[in-house]
N, C-alpha and C positions, 0 to 999 in steps of 0.2 A: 116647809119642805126641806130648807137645806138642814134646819135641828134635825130631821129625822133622819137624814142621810147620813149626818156626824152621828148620830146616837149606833145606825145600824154598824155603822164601819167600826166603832168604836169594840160596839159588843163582838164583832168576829175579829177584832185586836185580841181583846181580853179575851176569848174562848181560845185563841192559838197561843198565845202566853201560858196559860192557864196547862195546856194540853202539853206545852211545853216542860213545865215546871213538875209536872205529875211523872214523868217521864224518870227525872231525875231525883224525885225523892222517893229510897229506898229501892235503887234502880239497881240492877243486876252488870257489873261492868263486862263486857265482850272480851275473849281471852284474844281474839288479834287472828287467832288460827283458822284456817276458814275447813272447814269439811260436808261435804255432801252424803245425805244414803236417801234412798229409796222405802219411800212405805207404803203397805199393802192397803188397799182400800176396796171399797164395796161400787156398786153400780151407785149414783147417784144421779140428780137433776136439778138440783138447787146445791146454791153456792153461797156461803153467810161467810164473812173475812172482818173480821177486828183486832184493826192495830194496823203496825207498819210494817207490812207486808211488798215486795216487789211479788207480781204473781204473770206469769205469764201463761196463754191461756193457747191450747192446742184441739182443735175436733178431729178427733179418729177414732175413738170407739174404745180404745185403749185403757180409760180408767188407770190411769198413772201418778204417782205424784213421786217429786224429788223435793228434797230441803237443802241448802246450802246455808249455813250460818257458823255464828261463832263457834266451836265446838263445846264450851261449858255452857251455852245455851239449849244445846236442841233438846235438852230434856225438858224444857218448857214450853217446848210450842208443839200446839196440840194438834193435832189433824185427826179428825172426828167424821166418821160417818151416823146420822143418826136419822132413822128412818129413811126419805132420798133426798137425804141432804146431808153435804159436807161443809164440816163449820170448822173455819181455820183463825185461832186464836193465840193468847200466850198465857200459862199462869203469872206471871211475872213482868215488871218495868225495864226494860232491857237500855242499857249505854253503852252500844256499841258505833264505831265509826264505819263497821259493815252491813248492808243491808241483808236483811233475812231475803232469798230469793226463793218462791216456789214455783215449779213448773206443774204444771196440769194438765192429764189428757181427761178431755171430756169425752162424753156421747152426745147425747139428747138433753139440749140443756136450758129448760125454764126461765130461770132467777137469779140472779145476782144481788146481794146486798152487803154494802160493803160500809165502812164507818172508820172514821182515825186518817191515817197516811198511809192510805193503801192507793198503790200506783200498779193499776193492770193495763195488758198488751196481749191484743188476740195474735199470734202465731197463724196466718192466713185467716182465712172466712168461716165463721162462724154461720151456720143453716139454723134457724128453728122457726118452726108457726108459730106459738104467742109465745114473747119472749118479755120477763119483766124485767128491770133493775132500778136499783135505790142506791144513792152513794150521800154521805154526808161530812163533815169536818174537810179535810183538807184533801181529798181525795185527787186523783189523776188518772181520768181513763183513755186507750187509746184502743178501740172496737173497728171490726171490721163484717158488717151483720148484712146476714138475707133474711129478713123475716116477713111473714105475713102481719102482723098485728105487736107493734112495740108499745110498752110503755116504760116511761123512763120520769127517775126524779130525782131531782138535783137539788142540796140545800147548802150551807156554809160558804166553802172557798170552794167547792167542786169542779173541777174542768172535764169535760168531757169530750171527747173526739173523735168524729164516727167518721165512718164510709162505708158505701154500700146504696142497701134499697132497703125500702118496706113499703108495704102496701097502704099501712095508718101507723102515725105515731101519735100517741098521747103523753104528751110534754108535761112538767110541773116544776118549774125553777122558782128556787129561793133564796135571802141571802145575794151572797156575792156571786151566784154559780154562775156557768158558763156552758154553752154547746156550741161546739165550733162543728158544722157538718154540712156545709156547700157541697160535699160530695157525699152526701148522703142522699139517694134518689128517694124521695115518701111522694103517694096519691095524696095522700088525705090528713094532713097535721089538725091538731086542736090542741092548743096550747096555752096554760097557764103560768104566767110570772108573779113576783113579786121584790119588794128589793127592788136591788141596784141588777139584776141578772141581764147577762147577755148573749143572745142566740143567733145565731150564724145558717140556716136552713135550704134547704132546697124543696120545692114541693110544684107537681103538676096540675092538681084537680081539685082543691077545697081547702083553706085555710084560713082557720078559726082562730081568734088571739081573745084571750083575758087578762088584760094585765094593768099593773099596780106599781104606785113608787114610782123609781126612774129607769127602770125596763127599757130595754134597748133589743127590737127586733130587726132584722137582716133577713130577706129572704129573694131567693132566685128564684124561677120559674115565671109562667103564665097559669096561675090557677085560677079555673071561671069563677069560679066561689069565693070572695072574700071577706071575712066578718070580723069585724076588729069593737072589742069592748075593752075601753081604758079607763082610768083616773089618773090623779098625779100626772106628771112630767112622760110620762113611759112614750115612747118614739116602733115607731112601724113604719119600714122603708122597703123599698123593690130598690135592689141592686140588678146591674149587671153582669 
């Protein structure tokens, strides 16, 4: 158990080295200038983000986006509406000591997926009935959800950080990830680990665990339902 532990840790060493180093070969250096504008974009409902993005995330109906970055940059970073989704990317390896920041206004909004070092931050509460997200590599999100019906999955170094409610979430951590969400109010969790992952939860009415490795579960509440399927070392506690 402990080889496999060093092996996993090792591999998400070498994948953020690795992520690091790509970064810098053949990398575009930041002119130091910082500038902002404004681009026009269509109605969307999914959200695909790749790279190192700061994105901050606003619901008003608005359909808005600003960029702030280096200024010999922003002609590399793309912001694409294609079909109902906006996909925010870079042609290019950027070396800059400024982070690219986008602000977003949403409507009605599905999906999220995101991958690299992208660090999102919902701008008050976010409302949607099924709402999915994916986040991977070294990701940092800090959410603030009413939804009826979540799903969510976490793989690499991913930290996730909710508050709010939902009616069900369906969980799937891997890797190193993380969900810190004690103030996250859910009915009904059903959730699977793997890895070394660690989840932090709050749930009323039904909570299901599948987990693997050395999994580490936290959860609040009195749920009458509790169904816990393990191997490995993996740990399930009721905190106060």
């Amino acid at each position: 158990m402990k080889n496999r532990i060093s092996i996993l840790l090792l591999l998400v060493a070498v994948t953020s080295l690795s992520v690091m180093s790509s970064c810098h070969l053949g990398c575009i250096k930041g002119s130091g200038k910082q500038v902002s504008e404004n681009r026009k974009i269509s109605k969307f409902s999914k959200l695909e983000i790749s790279g190192g993005f700061k994105i901050n995330l606003k619901q008003d109906s608005s359909y808005t986006l600003s960029v702030t970055a280096d200024e010999n940059l922003m002609k590399y970073i793309r912001t694409e509406v294609s079909g109902n989704k906006l996909k925010l990317y870079t042609r290019k390896n950027f070396c800059s000591e400024s982070p690219i920041m986008l602000n977003v206004g949403i409507g009605q909004l599905e999906e999220i997926k995101g991958s690299g070092a992208v660090e999102l931050v919902s701008e008050g509460r976010i409302n949607a009935q099924n709402f999915k997200m994916s986040f991977s590599g070294a990701s940092k999100i800090d959410m603030d959800l009413s939804v009826a019906d979540l799903q969510t999955e976490a793989s690499g170094a991913t930290q996730i950080n909710l508050k709010g409610q939902a009616a069900s979430h369906t969980l799937k951590v891997s890797g190193v990830g993380k969900l810190h969400a004690f103030d996250f109010v859910v009915g009904n969790y059903n959730i699977k680990t793997s890895g070394s992952g660690n989840c932090e939860i709050n749930v009323l009415k039904s909570l299901i665990t599948h987990t693997s490795g050395v999994a580490n579960i936290q959860y609040k509440g009195n749920p009458s339902n509790v169904e816990t399927h393990k191997s490995g070392a993996s740990s399930i506690k009721k905190v106060q």
